[in-house]
C-alpha atoms as one frame of an Amber mdcrd trajectory, in Angstrom:
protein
   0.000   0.000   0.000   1.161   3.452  -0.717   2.497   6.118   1.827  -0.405
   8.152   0.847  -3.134   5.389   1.556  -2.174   4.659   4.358  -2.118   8.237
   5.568  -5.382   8.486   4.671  -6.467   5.455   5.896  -4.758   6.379   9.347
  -6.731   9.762   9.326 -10.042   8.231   8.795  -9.553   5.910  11.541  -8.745
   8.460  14.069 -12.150  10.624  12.370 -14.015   7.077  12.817 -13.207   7.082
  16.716 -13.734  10.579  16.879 -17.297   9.765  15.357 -17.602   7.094  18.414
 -16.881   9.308  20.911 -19.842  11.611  19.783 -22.524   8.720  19.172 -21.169
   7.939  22.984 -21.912  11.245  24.482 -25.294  11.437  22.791 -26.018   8.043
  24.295 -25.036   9.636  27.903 -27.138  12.611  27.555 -30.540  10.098  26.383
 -29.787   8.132  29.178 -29.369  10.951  31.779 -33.372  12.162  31.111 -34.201
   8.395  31.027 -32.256   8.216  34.666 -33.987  11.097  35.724 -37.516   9.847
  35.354 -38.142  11.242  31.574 -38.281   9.771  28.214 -34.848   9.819  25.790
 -34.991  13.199  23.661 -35.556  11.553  20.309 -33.448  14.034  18.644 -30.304
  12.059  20.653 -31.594   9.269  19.694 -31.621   9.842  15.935 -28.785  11.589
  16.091 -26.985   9.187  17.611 -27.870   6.678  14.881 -26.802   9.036  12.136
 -23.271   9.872  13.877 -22.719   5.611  13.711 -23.769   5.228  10.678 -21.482
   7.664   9.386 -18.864   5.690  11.675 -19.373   2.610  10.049 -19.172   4.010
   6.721 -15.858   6.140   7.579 -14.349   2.607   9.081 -15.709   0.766   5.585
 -13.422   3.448   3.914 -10.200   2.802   5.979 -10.377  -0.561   5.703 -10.450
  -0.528   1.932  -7.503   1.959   1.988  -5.786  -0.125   4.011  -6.150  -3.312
   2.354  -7.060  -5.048   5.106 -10.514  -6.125   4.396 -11.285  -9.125   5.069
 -14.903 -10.988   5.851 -16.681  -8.524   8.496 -12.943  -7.104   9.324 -12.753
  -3.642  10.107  -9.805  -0.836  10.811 -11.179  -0.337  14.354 -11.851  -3.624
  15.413 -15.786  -3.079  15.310 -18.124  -5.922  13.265 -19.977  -3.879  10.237
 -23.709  -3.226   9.894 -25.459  -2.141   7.413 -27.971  -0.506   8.974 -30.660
   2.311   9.190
């Protein structure tokens, strides 16, 4: 693989965990209200499923920079699903 795949593929790794980290945090804040006797906003909620969709998609990317993919492999360790 070439210097410059591999950069990239590095990049959108690190943007892929970045992308976890905010799917995360919108998963805290539905689960506060929920915790607090309320309902989960369902603006989180869908939010939160667009942010890991994205994810997915950036980690689909990597891994086909990389080279490495393989049957369900992916750069970051997580399983893909094609989901909603």
């Amino acid at each position: 693989m070439s210097d410059d795949l591999a950069d990239v593929a590095d990049r959108l790794s690190a943007i892929s965990e970045s992308l976890a980290d905010l799917a995360i945090d919108r998963l805290r804040q539905a689960s506060d209200s929920v915790r607090a006797g309320g309902e989960p906003d369902p603006v989180l909620v869908a939010e939160e499923k667009r942010i890991t969709r994205a994810r997915r998609a950036v980690d689909k990317a990597a891994t086909l920079l990389s080279g490495t993919g393989g049957a369900g492999g992916s750069a970051s360790g997580f399983a893909f699903e094609d989901g909603p």
